[in-house]
C-alpha positions as CSV (number, residue, x, y, z in Angstrom):
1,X,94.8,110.4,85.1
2,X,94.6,113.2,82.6
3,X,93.0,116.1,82.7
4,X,90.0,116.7,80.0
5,X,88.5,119.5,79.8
6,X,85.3,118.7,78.4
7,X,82.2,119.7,79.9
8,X,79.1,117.7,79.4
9,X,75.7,119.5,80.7
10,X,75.6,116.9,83.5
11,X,79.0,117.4,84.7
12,X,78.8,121.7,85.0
13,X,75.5,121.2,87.9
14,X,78.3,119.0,89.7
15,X,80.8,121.6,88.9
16,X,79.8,124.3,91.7
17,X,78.3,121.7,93.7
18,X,81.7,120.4,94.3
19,X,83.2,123.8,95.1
20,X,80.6,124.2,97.9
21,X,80.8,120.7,99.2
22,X,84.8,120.6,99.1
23,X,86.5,124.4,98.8
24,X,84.2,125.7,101.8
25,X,84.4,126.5,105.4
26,X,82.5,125.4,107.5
27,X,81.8,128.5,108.8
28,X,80.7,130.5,106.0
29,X,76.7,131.6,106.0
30,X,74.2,131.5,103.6
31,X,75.1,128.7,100.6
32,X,72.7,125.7,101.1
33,X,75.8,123.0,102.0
34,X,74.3,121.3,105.3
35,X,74.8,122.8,108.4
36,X,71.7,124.1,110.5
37,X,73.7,125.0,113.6
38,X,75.3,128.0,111.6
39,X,73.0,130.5,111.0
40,X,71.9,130.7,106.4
41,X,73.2,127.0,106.3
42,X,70.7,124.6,105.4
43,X,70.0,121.0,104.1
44,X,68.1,119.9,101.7
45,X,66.1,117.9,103.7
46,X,65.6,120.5,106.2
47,X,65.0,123.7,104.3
48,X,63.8,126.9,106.3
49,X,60.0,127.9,106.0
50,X,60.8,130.0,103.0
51,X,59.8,130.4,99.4
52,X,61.5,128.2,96.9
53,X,61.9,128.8,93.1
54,X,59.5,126.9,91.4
55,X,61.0,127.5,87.4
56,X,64.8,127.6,86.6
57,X,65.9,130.9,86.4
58,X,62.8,132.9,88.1
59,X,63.1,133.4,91.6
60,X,59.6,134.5,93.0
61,X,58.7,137.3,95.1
62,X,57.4,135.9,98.2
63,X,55.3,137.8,100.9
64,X,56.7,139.7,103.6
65,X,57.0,137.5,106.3
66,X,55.0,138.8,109.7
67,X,57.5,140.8,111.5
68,X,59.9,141.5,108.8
69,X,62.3,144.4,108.7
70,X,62.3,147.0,106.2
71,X,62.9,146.1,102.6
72,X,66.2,147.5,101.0
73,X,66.7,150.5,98.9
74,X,65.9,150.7,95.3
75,X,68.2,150.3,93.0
76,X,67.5,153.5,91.8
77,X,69.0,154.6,95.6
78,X,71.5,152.5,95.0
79,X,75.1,154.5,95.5
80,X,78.6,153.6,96.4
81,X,79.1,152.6,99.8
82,X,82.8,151.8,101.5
83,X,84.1,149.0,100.7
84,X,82.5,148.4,97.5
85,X,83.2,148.6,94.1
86,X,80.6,149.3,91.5
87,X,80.4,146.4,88.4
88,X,77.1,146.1,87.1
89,X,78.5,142.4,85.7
90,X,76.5,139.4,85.9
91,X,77.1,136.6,88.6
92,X,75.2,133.3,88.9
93,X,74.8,131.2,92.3
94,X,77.1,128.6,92.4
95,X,75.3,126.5,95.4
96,X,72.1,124.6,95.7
97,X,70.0,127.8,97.1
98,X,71.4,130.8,98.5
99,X,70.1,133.7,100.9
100,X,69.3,137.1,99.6
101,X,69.1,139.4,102.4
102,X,68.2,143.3,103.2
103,X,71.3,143.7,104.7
104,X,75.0,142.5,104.5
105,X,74.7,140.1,107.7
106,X,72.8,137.0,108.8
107,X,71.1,139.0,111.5
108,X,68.9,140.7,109.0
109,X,65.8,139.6,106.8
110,X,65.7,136.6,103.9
111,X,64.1,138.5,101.2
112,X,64.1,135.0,99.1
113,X,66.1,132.2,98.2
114,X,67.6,132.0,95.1
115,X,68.8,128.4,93.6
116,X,72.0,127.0,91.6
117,X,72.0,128.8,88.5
118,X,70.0,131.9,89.0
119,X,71.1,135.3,87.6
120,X,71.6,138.3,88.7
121,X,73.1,142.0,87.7
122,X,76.1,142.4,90.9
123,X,75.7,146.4,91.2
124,X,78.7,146.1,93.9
125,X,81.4,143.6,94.9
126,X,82.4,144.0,98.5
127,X,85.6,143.9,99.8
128,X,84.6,141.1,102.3
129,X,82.0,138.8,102.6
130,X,78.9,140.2,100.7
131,X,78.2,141.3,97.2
132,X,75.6,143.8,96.3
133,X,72.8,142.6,93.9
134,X,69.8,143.9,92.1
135,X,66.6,141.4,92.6
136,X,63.0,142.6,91.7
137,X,63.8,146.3,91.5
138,X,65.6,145.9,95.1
139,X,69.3,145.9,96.2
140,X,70.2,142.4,98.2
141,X,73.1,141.2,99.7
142,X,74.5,137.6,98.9
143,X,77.5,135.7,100.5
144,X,80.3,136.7,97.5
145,X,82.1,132.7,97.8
146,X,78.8,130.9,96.7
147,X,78.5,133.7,93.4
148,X,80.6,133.0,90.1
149,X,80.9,134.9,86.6
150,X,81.2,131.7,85.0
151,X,77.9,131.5,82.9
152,X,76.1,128.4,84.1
153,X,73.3,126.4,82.1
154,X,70.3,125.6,83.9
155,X,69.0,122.3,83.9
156,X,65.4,120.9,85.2
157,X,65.9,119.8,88.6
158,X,67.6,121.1,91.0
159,X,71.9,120.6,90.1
160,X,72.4,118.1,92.3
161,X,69.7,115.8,91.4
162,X,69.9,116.4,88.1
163,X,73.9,115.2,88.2
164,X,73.0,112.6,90.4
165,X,70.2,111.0,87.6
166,X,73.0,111.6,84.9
167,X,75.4,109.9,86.8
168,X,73.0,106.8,86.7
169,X,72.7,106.1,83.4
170,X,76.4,105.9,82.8
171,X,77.2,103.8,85.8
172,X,75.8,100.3,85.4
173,X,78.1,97.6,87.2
174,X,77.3,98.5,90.8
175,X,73.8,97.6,91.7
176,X,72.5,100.1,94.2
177,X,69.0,98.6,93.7
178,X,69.1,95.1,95.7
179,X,68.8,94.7,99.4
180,X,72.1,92.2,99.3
181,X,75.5,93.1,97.7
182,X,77.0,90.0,98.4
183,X,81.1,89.1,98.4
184,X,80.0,87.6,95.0
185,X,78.8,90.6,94.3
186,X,81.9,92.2,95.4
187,X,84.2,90.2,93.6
188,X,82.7,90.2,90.4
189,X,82.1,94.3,90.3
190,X,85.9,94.8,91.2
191,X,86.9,92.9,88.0
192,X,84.6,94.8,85.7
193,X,85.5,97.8,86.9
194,X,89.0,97.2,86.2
195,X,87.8,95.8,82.6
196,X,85.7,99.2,81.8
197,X,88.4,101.7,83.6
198,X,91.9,100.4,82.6
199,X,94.7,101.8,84.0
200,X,92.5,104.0,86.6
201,X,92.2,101.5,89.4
202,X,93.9,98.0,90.6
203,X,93.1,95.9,93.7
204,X,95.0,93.2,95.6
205,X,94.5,90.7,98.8
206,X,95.0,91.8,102.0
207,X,93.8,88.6,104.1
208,X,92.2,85.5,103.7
209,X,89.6,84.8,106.5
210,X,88.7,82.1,108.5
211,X,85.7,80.4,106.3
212,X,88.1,81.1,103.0
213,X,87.0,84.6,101.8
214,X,89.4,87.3,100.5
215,X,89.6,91.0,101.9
216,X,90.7,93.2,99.6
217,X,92.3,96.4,99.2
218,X,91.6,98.6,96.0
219,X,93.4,101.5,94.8
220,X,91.9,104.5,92.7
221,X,94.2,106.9,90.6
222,X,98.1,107.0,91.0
223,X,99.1,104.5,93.9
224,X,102.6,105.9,94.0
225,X,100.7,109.7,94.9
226,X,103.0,111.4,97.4
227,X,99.4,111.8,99.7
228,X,96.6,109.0,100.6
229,X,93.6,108.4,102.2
230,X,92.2,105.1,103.2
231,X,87.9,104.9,103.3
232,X,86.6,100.9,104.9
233,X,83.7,99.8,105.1
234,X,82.0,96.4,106.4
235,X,83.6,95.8,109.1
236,X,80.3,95.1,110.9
237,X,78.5,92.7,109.4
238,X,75.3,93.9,109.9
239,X,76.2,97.4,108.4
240,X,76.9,95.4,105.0
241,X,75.2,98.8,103.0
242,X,77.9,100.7,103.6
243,X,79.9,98.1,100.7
244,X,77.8,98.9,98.4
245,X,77.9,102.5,98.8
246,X,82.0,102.6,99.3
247,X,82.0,100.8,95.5
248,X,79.5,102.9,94.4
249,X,81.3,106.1,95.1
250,X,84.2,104.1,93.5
251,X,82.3,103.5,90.0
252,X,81.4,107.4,90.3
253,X,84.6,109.1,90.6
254,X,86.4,106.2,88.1
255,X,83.0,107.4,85.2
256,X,83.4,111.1,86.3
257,X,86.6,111.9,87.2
258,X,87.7,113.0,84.3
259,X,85.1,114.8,82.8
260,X,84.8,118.6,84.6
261,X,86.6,120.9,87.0
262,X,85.3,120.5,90.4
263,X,85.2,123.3,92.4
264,X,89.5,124.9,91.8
265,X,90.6,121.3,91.3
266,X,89.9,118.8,88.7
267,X,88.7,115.1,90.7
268,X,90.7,113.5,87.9
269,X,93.9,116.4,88.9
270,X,93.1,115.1,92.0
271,X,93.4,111.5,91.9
272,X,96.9,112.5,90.0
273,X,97.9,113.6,93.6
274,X,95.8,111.5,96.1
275,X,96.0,107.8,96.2
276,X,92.5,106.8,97.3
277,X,92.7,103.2,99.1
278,X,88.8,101.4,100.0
279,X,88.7,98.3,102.0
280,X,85.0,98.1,101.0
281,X,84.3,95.0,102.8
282,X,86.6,94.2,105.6
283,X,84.3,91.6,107.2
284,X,83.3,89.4,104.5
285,X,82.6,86.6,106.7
286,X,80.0,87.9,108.9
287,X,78.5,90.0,106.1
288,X,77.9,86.8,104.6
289,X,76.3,85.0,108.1
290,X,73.7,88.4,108.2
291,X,72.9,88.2,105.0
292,X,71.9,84.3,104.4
293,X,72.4,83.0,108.0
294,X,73.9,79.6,108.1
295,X,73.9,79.4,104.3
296,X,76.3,81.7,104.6
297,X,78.7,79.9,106.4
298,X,81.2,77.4,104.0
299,X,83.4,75.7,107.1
300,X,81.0,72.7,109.3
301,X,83.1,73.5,112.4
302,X,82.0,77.5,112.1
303,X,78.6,76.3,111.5
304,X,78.8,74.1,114.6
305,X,80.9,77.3,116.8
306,X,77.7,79.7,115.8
307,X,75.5,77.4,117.0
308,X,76.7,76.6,120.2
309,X,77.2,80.7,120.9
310,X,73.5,81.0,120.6
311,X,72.3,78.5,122.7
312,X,74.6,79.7,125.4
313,X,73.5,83.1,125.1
314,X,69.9,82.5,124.6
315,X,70.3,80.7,127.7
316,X,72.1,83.2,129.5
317,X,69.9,85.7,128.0
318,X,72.5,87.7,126.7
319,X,70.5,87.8,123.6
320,X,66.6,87.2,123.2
321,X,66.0,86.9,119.7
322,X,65.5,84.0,117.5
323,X,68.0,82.3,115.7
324,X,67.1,83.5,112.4
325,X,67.8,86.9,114.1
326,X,70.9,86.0,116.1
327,X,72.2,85.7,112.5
328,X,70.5,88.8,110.8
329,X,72.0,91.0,113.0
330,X,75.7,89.7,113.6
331,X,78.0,92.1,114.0
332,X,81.3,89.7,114.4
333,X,83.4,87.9,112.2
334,X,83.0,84.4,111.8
335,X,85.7,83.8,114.5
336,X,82.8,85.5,116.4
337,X,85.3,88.5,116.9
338,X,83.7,92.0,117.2
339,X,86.5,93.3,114.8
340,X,86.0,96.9,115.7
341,X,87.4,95.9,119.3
342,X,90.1,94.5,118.0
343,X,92.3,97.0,117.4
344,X,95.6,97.9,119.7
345,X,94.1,101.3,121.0
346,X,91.9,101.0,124.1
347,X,92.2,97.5,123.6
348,X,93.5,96.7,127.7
349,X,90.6,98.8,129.2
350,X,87.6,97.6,127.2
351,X,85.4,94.8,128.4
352,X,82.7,93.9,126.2
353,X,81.5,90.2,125.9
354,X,83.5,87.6,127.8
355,X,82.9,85.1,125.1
356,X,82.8,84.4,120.9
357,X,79.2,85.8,119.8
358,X,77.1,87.8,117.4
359,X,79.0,91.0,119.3
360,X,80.9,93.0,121.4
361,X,83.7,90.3,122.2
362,X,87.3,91.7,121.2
363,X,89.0,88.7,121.2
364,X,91.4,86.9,122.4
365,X,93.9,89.9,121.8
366,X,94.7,93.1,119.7
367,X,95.1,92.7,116.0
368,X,94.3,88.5,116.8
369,X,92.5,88.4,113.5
370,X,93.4,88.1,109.8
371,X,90.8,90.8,109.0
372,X,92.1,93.6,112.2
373,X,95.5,92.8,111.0
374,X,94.9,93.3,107.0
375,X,93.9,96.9,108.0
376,X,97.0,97.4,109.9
377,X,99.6,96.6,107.3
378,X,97.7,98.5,104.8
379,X,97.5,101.6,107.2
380,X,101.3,101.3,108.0
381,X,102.3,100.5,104.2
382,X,100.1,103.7,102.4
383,X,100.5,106.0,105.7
384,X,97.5,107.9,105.3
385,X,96.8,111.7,105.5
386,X,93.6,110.5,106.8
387,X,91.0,107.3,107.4
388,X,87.2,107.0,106.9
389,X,85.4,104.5,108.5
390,X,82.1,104.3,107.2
391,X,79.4,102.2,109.8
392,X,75.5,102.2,110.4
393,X,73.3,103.8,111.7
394,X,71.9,107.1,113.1
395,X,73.8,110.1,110.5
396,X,76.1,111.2,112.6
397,X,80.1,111.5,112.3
398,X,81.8,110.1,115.5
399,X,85.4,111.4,115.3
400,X,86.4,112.0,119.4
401,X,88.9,110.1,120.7
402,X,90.6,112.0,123.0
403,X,93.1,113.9,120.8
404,X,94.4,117.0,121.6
405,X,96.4,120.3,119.9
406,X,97.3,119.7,116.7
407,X,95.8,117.0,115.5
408,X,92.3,117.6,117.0
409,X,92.5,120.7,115.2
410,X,92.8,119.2,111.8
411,X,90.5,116.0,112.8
412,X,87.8,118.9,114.2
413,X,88.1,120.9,110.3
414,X,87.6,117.5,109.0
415,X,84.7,116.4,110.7
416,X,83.7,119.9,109.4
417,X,84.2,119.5,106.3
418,X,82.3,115.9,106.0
419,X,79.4,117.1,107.6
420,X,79.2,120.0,104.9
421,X,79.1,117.4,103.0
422,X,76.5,115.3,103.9
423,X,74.7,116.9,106.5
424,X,75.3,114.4,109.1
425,X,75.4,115.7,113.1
426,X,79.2,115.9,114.3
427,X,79.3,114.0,118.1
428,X,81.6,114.9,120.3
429,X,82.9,112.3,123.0
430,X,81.9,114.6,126.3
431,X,78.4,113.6,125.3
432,X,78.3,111.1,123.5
433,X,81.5,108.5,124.0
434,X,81.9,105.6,122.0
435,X,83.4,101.9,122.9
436,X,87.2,101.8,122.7
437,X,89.6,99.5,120.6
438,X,87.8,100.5,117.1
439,X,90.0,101.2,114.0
440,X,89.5,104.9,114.1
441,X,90.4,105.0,118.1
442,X,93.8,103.3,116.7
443,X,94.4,105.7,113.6
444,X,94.2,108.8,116.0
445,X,95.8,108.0,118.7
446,X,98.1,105.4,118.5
447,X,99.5,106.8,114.6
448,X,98.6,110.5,114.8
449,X,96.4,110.1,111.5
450,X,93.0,112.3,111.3
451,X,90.3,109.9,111.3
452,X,86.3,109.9,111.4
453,X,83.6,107.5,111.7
454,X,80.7,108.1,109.3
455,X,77.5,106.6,110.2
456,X,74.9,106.2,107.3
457,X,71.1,106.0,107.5
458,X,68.7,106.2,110.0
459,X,66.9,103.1,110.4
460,X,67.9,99.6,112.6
461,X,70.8,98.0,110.6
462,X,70.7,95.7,108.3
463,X,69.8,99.3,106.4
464,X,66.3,98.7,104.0
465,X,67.6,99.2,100.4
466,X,64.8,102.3,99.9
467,X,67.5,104.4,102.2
468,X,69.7,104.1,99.7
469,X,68.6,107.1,97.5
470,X,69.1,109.6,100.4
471,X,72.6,107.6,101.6
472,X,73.6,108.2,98.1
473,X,73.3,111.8,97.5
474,X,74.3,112.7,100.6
475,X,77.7,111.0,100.1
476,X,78.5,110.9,96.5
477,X,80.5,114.0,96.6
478,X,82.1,112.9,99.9
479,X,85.4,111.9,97.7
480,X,86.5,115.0,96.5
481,X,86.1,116.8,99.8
482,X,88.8,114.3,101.6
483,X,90.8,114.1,98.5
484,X,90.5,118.4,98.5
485,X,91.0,118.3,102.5
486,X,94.3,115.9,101.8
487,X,95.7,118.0,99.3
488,X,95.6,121.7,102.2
């Protein structure tokens, strides 16, 4: 892809955005990226009980809040300090809001939050973390990483909404406003996308399944990259939402890719080095039997299989719901194969279902379906840096398996970096284990490959389309902070 340096309006909100979301640690204070564990982190859903900025560019005074500490000198007391360098140059904030405090610390007093694209006159720059500012005749102190020189316009909004609407109007093959995206669906976005983006992405057949559908493999930006990451989605039929939002992010990054520096690296730069590899829907089959129940099924003797499974397991009660339901919330393949247990990792020691069903059988034996084994050959052709399985529900990343040294050193700054990202709670296994034999349990420990599972919405699964909105912008940047991560 080449790199263009034109900036559109739109693109310079995303611009900063992106170097929070992706050139960040995790364990930085004070720029808005998601984290409430760490103390100045917040998300935007969950913003501390302070002032906002109601008017781009004006960042209110707000009252003293009952117990504060003593405000900060004048500027007029303002004098050099160790460990700072006077400037008097101007600095805008490069993250959605950012902390202004009394003193150079997260232990002392939010004087107000200032928003992406605010101004201010830096009287100091620090040597470390903090940078000295003027704000209403005061002196403040703002974390230096989330402050640039680079003039930056601001827009109504706040930057990330404002990019996000922008972003809209020039992506119009993905429909992000039904309740079903469909394999039809599927099929016919991944040829238009290839019609409207030439050259920029190609996609290819991994597997035929049992009731004659096609999974498919598709490749963004250079497939011959020395580095690649592999993101699926649909494995569980039910979770069918996370399709549409892996081919989604897809139409995003092929629209916008080459249109702005994001964060030190160019997304377009970017896909130059990283091949980025979706399965966005592995389980065609059974997304098909959730989403129009025995309509959904082409082949009689499947039709005739799914029935028999729910009378034996309404009889056994291994299920009460209707049939209608059975169906809305399968999980399986059509071969009634859970294929998340499928996998050769953990495969021996977990039991599940003894028999064929809406869920939680593994089959017959690891890697015994067309769908388990597509992913395998496509994970041992590319040889990922790194995997993303993306399931729902509950906004949370699931990531551990177990590993140890190494490798759950770079898996732990991954989840990090993901859940900077989009704000979702990082589990760790010695609270919160999950079931074995899934495709992430088989990336980490059975080929050393960094993997994490990212669970989307918060509602019962099959998602309602109005989560959408909040799915979206929590994980439209998520590309450029794997393809960033890939590239350390």
């Amino acid at each position: 892809m080449r790199r263009i340096r034109k900036k559109s309006a739109g693109m310079l909100a995303a611009v900063m955005l992106l170097a929070a979301a992706c050139g960040k640690d995790a364990q930085k204070p004070d720029g808005l990226v998601s984290m409430d564990a760490v103390k100045g982190y917040e998300h935007t859903a969950r913003v501390e009980e302070e002032p906002e900025p109601t008017e781009p560019g004006n960042v209110p005074t707000p009252p003293v809040p009952t117990g504060a500490g003593q405000p900060g000198p004048g500027v007029g007391d303002h004098a050099e300090e160790d460990g700072y360098e006077t400037t008097n140059d101007t600095v805008y904030v490069a993250v959605s809001k950012l902390n202004l405090r009394t003193q150079p610390s997260t232990d002392s007093e939010v004087v107000s939050q200032a928003v992406y694209g605010d101004s201010f006159t830096r009287l100091a720059k620090g040597s470390g973390e903090w940078d000295k500012l003027e704000y209403n005749g005061q002196v403040v102190y703002a974390f230096a990483e989330y402050l640039t020189t680079r003039e930056i316009k601001k827009q109504t909004g706040t930057g990330l909404e404002q990019f996000v609407a922008d972003a809209k109007k020039k992506m119009n093959i993905v429909d992000t406003a039904k309740q079903i995206y469909s394999y039809s669906d599927l099929c016919e976005d991944l040829e238009a996308l290839k019609t409207a983006y030439p050259g920029k992405l190609d996609y290819k057949e991994l597997a035929v399944t049992a009731d004659g559908r096609k999974v498919f493999a598709v490749v963004a930006g250079n497939p011959d990259a020395d580095r690649a990451i592999i993101i699926q989605a649909g494995i569980h039929a039910r979770e069918y939402m996370t399709s549409q939002l892996v081919m989604n992010q897809l139409e995003f990054y092929l629209a916008y890719a080459d249109e702005g520096d994001y964060g030190q690296r160019n997304a377009g730069a970017m896909l130059d080095e990283v091949a980025v590899w979706i399965v966005p829907m592995a389980n065609p089959d059974g997304i098909a039997i959730s989403q129009y129940g025995m309509d959904g099924i082409r082949e009689v003797s499947i039709r005739s299989d799914v029935q028999e499974w729910y009378r034996r397991d309404r009889a056994s009660g291994a299920t009460i719901y209707t049939f209608a339901d059975y169906l809305k919330y399968w999980k399986a393949n059509a071969r009634g194969v859970d294929l998340n247990r499928n996998f050769d990792y953990g495969f021996r020691e977990y039991v599940g279902a003894a028999e064929p069903g809406a869920q939680k059988y593994k089959g017959s034996a690891a890697g015994s379906e067309a769908e388990t084994a597509a992913l395998v050959r496509l994970t041992e052709e590319v040889k990922p840096v790194l995997t993303i399985s993306y399931h729902a529900t509950g906004s949370v990343i699931y990531w551990d398996y177990g590993q140890t040294g190494e490798l759950r050193e770079r898996c732990e700054s991954m989840v990090k970096k993901i859940s900077q990202v989009n704000g979702n709670e990082i589990r760790y296994a010695a609270s919160d284990k999950q079931d074995a034999a899934g495709y992430g349990d088989w990336c980490v420990m059975s080929k050393g490959i960094p993997s994490a599972t990212i669970e989307i919405g918060v509602g019962t699964a099959p998602l309602g389309i109005s989560e959408y909105s909040d799915i979206w912008k929590r994980n439209a940047l998520m590309w450029a902070a794997l393809m960033e991560f890939a590239l350390k």
